[in-house]
LUMKOLBA-229209 format. One record per residue (C-alpha): x, y, z; residue number from 1. Coordinates in steps of 0.5 Angstrom, whole numbers, padded with zeros to 4 digits. Each point is the difference from the previous one (the first is absolute). Layout:
N
REC xx yy zz i
REC X Y Z NUM
...
This chain:
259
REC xx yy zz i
REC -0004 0008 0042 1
REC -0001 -0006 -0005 2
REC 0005 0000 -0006 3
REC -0003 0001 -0007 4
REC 0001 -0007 -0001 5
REC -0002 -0003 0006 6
REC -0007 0003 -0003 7
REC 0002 -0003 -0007 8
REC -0003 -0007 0001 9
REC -0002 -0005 0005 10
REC 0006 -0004 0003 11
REC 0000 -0007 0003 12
REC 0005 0004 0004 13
REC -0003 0005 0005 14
REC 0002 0008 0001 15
REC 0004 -0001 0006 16
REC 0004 -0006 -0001 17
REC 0001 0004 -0008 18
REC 0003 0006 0005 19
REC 0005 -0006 0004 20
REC 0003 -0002 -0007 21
REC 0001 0005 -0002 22
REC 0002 0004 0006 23
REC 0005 -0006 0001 24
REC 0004 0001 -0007 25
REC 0001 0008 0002 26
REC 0003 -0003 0006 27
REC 0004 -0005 -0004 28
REC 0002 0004 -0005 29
REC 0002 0006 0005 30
REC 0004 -0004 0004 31
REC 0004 -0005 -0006 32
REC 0000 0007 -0005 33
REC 0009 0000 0000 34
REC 0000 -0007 -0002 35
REC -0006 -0001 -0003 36
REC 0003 0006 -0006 37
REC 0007 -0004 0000 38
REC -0004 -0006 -0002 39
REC -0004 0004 -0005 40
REC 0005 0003 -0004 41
REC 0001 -0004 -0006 42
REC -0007 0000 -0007 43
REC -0004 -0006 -0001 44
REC 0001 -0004 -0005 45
REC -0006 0000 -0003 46
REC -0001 0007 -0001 47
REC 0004 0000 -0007 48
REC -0006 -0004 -0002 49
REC -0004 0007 0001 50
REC 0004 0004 -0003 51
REC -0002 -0002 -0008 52
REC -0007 0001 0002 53
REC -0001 0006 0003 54
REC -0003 0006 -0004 55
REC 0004 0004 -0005 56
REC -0001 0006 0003 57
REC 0006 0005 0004 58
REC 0000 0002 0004 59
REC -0003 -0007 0003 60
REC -0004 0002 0006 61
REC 0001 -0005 0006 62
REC -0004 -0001 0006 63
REC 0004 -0005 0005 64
REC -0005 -0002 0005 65
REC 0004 -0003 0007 66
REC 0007 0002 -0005 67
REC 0004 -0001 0007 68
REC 0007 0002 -0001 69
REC -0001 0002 -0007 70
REC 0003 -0005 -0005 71
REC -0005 -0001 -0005 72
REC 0001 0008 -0001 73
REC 0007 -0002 0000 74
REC -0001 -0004 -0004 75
REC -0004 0003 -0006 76
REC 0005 0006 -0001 77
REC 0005 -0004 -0001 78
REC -0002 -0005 -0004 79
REC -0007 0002 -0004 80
REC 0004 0006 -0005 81
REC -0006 0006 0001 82
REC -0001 0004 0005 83
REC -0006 -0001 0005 84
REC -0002 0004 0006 85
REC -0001 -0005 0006 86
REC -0004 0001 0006 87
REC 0001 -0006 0006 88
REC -0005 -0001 0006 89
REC 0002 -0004 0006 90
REC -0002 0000 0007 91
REC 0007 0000 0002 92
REC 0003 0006 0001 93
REC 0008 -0003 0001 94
REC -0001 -0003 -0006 95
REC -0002 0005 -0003 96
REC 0005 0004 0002 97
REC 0005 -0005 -0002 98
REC -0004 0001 -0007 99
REC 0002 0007 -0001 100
REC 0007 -0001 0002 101
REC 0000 -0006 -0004 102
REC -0001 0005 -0006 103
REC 0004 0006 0002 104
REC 0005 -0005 0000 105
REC -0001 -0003 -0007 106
REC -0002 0007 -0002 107
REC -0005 -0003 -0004 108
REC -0008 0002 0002 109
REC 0001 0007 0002 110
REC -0007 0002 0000 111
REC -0003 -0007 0003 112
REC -0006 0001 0005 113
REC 0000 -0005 0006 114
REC -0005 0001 0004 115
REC -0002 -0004 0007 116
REC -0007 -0002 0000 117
REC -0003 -0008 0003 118
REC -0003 -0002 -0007 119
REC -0003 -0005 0006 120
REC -0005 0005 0003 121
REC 0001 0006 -0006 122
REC -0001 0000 -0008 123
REC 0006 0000 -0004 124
REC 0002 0007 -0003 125
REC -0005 0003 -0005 126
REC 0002 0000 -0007 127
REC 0001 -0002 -0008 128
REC 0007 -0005 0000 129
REC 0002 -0004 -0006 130
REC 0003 -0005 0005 131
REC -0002 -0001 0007 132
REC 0003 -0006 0004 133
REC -0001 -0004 0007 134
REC 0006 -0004 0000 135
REC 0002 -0004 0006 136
REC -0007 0003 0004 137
REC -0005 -0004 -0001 138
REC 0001 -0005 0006 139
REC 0000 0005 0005 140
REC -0007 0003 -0002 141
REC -0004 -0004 0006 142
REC -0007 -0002 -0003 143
REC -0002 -0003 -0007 144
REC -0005 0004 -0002 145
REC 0006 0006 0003 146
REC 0004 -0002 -0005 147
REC -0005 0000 -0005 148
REC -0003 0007 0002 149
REC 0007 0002 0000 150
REC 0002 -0002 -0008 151
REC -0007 0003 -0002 152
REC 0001 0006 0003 153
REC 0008 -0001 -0004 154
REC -0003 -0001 -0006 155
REC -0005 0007 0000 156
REC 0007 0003 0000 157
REC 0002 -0004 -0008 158
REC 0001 0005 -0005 159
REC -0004 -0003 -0006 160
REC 0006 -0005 -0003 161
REC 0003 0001 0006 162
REC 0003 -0007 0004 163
REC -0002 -0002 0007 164
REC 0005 -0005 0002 165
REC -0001 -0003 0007 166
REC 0004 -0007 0002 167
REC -0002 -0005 0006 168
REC 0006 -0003 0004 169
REC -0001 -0008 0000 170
REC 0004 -0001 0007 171
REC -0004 -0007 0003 172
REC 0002 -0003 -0007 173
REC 0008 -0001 0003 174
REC 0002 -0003 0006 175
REC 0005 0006 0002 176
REC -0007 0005 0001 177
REC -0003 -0006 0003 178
REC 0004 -0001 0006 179
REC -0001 0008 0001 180
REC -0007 -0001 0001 181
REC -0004 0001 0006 182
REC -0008 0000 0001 183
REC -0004 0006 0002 184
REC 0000 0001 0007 185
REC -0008 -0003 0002 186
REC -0003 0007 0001 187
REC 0001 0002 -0008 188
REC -0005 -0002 -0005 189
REC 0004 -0002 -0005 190
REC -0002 -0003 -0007 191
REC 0003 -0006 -0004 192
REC 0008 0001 -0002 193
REC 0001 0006 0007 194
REC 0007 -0001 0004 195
REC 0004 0004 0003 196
REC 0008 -0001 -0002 197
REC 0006 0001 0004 198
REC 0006 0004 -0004 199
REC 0007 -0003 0002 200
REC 0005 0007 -0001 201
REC 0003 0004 0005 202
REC -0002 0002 0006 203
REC -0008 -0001 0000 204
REC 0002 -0008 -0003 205
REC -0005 -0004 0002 206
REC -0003 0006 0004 207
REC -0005 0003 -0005 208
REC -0006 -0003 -0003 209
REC -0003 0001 -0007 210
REC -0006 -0001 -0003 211
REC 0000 -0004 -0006 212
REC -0006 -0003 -0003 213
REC 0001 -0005 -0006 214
REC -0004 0002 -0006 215
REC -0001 -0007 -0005 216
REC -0002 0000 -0006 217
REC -0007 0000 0001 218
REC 0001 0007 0004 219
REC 0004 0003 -0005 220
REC -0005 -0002 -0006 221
REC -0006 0003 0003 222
REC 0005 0006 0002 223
REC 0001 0001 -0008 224
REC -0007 -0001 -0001 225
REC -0002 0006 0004 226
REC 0004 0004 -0004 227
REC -0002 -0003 -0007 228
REC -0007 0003 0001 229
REC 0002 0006 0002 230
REC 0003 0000 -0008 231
REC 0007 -0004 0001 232
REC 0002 -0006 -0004 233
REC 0005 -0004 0002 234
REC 0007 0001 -0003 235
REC 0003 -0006 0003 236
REC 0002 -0004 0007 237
REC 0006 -0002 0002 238
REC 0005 -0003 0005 239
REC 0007 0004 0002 240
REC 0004 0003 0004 241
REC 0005 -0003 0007 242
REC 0005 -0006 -0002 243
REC -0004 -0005 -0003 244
REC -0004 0005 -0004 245
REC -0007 -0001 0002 246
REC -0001 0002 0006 247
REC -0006 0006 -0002 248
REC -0005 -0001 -0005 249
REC -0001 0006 -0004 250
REC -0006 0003 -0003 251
REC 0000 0005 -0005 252
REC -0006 0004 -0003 253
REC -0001 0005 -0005 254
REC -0007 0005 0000 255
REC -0004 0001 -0005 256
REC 0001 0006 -0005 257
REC -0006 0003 0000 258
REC -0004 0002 -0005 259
């Protein structure tokens, strides 16, 4: 059964390689997720730049769509001064569970929602979020008009003055991304800006390959276009996060109040 997104729109891309992709990004998160949570354990630079224009609500709630180990939910109790209520979608259930553990351990989120659900081939959770965030997931999401199928349904889910944030990982801009780099294999219809990436930790170094598509700023606008007519105004874009502090470009928008 085809998913709600493949539904969504017409992609360059078709169904079946959509599904490879896709499949192939659980396989590699399945096989890498130990080293992969250490590699994650630490917040983003740019997240302190969201957190003065989040809604003055409390508790804030928060959908993190692919939240991964849960660092930005970490991050949130420890540095936004109010309570929240946070629910975490991943498709990974070990890193889900390293979340949980993660705010046993921290002793913070105690009531936190983490769910495993393919944001690929499912629709996100239905809700009203002040904040609902896609960090870090975008170049996993096989297909340009996936990705722009998935930031609409995302965006439905935007309290009025509520923030989506989503960020594109910039990966083929720096030299030590592109000697990572391979092309898709010949039977896998692919679209502009599509690799497969190797991952160089542990016991599946140089084994396990990702998908990665590089959004450019094109794509990116056309993404924040989408999502303005649905009634967003765009906040702000910018670049931050990793060692030169510009590897991921930021997109933050604010919904419409209505009425």
């Amino acid at each position: 059964m085809v998913g709600f997104i493949l539904k969504s729109l017409v992609s360059l891309m078709d169904d079946r390689s959509i599904r490879h992709l896709n499949r192939l990004n659980r396989d590699f998160y399945e096989r890498t997720v130990e080293d992969f949570d250490e590699s994650r354990g630490r917040a983003w630079n740019g997240w302190k730049r969201l957190l003065p224009l989040l809604p003055l609500v409390s508790p804030l709630r928060v959908l993190d769509a692919g939240c991964g180990n849960g660092r930005l939910g970490r991050f949130l109790a420890r540095h936004l001064g109010r309570p929240l209520t946070y629910q975490g979608v991943d498709h990974s259930p070990a890193l889900l569970k390293a979340a949980r553990e993660s705010f046993h351990r921290h002793n913070n989120l105690p009531d936190a929602v983490l769910e495993s659900r393919d944001l690929v081939l499912e629709p996100p959770p239905a809700g009203s979020f002040d904040l609902v965030a896609l960090m870090g997931v975008l170049h996993h999401v096989p297909g340009k008009a996936t990705r722009e199928a998935l930031l609409k349904s995302l965006g439905e889910q935007v309290a009025p003055g509520g923030v989506l944030v989503f960020t594109t990982w910039r990966f083929s801009e720096y030299e030590r991304f592109r000697e990572r780099l391979l092309p898709l294999p010949p039977e896998i219809q692919g679209e502009p800006g599509d690799f497969l990436m190797d991952w160089r930790r542990g016991h599946a170094a140089l084994t396990a390959l990702r998908y990665c598509h590089y959004v450019d700023d094109q794509e990116q606008d056309g993404h924040e276009a989408t999502l303005i007519t649905q009634g967003f105004s765009l906040i702000e874009r910018f670049r931050s996060d990793g060692h030169t502090d510009d590897i991921n470009a930021y997109s933050l928008l604010r919904r419409g109040l209505e009425g």
